[in-house]
C-alpha positions as CSV (number, residue, x, y, z in Angstrom):
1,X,-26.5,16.4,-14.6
2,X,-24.1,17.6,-17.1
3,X,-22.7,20.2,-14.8
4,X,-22.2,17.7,-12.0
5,X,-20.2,15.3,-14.4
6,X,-17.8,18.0,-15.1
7,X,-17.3,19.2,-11.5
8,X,-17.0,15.1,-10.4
9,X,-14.5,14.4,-13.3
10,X,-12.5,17.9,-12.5
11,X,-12.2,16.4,-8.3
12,X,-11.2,12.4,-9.6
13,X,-9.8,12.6,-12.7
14,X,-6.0,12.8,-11.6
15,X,-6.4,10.6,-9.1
16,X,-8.3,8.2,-11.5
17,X,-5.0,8.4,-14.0
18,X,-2.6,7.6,-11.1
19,X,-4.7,4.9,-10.3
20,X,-4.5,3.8,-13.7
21,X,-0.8,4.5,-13.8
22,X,0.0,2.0,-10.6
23,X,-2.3,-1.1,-12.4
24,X,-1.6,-0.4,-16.5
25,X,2.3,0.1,-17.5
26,X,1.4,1.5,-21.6
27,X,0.3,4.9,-21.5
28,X,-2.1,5.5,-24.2
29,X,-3.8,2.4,-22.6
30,X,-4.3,4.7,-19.4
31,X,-5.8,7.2,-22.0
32,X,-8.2,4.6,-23.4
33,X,-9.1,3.5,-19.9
34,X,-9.8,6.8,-18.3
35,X,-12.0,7.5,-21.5
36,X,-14.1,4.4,-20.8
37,X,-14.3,5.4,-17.1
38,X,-15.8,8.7,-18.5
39,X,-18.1,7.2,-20.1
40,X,-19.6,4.9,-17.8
41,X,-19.5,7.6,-15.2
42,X,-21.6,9.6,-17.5
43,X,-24.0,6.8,-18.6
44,X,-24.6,5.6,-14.6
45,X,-24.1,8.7,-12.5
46,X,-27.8,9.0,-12.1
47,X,-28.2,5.5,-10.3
48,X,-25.7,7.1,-7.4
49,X,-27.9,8.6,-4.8
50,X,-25.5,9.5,-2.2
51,X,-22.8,12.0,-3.1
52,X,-20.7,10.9,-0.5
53,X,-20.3,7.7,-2.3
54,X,-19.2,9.1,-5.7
55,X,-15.4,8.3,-5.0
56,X,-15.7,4.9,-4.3
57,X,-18.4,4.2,-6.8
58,X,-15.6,6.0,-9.1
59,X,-12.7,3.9,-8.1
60,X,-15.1,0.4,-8.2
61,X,-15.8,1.5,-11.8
62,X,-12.1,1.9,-12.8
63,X,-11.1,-1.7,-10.7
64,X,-13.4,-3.0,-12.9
65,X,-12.6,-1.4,-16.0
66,X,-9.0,-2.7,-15.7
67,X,-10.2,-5.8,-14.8
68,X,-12.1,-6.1,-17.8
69,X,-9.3,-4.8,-19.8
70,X,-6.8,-7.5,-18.8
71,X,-9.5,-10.2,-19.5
72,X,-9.9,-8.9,-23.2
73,X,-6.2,-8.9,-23.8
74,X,-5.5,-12.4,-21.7
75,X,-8.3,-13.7,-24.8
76,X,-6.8,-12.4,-27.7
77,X,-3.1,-13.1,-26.8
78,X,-0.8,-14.2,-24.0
79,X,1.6,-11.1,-22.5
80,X,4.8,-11.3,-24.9
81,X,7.6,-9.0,-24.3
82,X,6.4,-6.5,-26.8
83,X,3.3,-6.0,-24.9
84,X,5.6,-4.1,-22.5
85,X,6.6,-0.8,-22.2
86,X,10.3,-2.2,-21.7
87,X,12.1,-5.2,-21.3
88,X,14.9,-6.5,-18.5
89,X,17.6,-5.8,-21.2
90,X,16.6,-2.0,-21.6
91,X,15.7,-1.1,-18.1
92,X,19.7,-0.6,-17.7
93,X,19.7,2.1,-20.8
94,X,16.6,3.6,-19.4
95,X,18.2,4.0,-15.9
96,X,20.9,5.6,-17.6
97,X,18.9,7.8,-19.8
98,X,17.7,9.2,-17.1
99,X,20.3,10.0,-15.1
100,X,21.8,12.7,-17.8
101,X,18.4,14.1,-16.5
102,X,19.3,13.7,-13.0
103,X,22.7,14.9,-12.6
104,X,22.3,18.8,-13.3
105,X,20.0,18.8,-10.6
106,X,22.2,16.2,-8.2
107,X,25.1,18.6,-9.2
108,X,23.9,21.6,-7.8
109,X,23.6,19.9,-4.2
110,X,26.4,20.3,-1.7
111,X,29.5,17.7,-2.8
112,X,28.8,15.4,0.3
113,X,25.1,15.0,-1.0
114,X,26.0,15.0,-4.5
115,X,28.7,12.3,-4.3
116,X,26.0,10.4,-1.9
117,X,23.4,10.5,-4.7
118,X,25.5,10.0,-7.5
119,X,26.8,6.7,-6.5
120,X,23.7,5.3,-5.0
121,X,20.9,6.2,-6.8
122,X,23.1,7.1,-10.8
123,X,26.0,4.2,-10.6
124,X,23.3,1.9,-8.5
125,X,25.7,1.5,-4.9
126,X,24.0,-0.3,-2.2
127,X,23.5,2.0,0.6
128,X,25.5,-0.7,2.8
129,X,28.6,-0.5,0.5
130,X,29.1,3.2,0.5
131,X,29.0,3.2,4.2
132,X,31.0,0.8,4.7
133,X,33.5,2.3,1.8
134,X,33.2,6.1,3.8
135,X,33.1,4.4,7.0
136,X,30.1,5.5,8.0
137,X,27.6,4.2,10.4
138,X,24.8,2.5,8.2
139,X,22.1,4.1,10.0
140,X,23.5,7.6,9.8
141,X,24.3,7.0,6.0
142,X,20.5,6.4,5.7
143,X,19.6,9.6,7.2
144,X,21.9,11.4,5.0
145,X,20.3,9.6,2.0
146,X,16.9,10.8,3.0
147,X,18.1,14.3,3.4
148,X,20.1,14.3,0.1
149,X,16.8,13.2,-1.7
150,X,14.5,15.5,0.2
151,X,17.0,18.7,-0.9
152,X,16.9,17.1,-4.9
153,X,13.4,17.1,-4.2
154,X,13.6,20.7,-3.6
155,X,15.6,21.3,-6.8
156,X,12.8,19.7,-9.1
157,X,9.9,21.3,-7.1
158,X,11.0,24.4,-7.3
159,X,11.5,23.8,-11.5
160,X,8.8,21.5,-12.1
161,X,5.4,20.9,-11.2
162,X,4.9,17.0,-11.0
163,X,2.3,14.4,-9.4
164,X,3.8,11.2,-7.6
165,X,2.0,8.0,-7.2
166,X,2.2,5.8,-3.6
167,X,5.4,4.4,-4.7
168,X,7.4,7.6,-5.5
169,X,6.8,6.8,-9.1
170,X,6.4,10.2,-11.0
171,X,3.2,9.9,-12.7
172,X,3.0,13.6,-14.8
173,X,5.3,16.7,-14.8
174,X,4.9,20.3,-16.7
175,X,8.1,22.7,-16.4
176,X,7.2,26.3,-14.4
177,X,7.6,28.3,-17.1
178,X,10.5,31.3,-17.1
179,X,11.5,29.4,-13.5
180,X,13.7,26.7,-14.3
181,X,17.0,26.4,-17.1
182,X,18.0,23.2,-15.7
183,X,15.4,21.5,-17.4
C-alpha cells in the first residue's frame, strides 16, 4: 500500500498545491494543508476500491480539508487584515516590485511589443487608452497584446521552469540552471 501512496502522491500532488493555491492566499498554510491531505490519503486509501476514482476522491478530500480549515479559523477569529498575505494599500508596491522583475525580460522584446507591455501591463494603461492614444483599432491592439505576452512568455520559458494555475496566476518557478542571466 505504501508503494501505491507514493506513486498516487507523485501523479496529484502538484495539482493538489495549485488547488490549494487558487482557494488558500498564505503559503505555509498550503504547506499545512497539503500535509493533512497526505495524511488522510494515507489513513483512507484502503476504503477506495476503484482506481479510477482516486482523483476525485483526492480532490473531495482537499475541498473538504479547506473547508474545514476556514471553519476553524472563522471560530477562533474573524478575517482581519493581518490574516492576509497583503493589503489594498500594498498591492500597488507589490505591482511595482515586480515589474523590476519584469522589465529585463519585456526589454528584450521588439520596441513595438516592449512599449505595448510596458505601458499596459508595468504603468497599468487600459488597453482602450493606448489604442486610442496610437490610434489603433482596439481589436487589432488586442491581438498585438496577446502576441506581445505570448513572445514574454517565450522569454521566461525558455529561463525558467514554472507551473500556472487556471487564472494565469504563477503558482511555482525554479531557474534552468546555466540557461538564463536575466534572472
Amino acid at each position: 500500500m505504501s508503494m501505491r501512496l507514493e506513486s498516487i502522491w507523485t501523479e496529484y500532488q502538484s495539482s493538489l498545491k495549485a488547488f490549494l493555491h487558487r482557494k488558500v492566499a498564505n503559503t505555509a498554510d498550503v504547506e499545512d494543508l497539503l500535509q493533512e491531505i497526505l495524511i488522510k490519503t494515507h489513513k483512507s486509501l484502503q476504503t477506495v476500491t476503484d482506481s479510477s476514482k482516486i482523483k476525485p476522491w483526492i480532490f473531495q478530500i482537499a475541498n473538504n480539508t479547506i473547508i474545514d480549515f476556514y471553519r476553524k479559523n472563522s471560530q477562533l477569529s474573524k478575517l482581519t487584515a493581518d490574516d492576509l498575505w497583503y493589503d489594498e494599500q500594498d498591492e500597488a508596491l507589490i505591482i511595482k516590485e515586480l515589474s523590476h522583475c519584469l522589465l529585463p525580460f519585456i526589454k528584450q522584446l521588439p520596441d513595438e511589443d516592449a512599449k505595448l507591455l510596458i505601458a499596459i501591463e508595468i504603468e497599468g494603461m487600459s488597453q482602450k487608452d493606448f489604442a486610442e492614444q496610437n490610434q489603433l483599432n482596439y481589436s487589432t491592439l488586442k491581438s498585438r497584446v496577446k502576441q506581445s505576452r505570448k513572445k514574454l512568455y517565450q522569454l521566461f520559458s525558455s529561463c525558467c521552469e514554472f507551473s500556472i494555475d487556471s487564472k494565469g496566476n504563477i503558482m511555482e518557478y525554479q531557474s534552468k540552471s546555466g540557461h538564463c542571466d536575466r534572472c
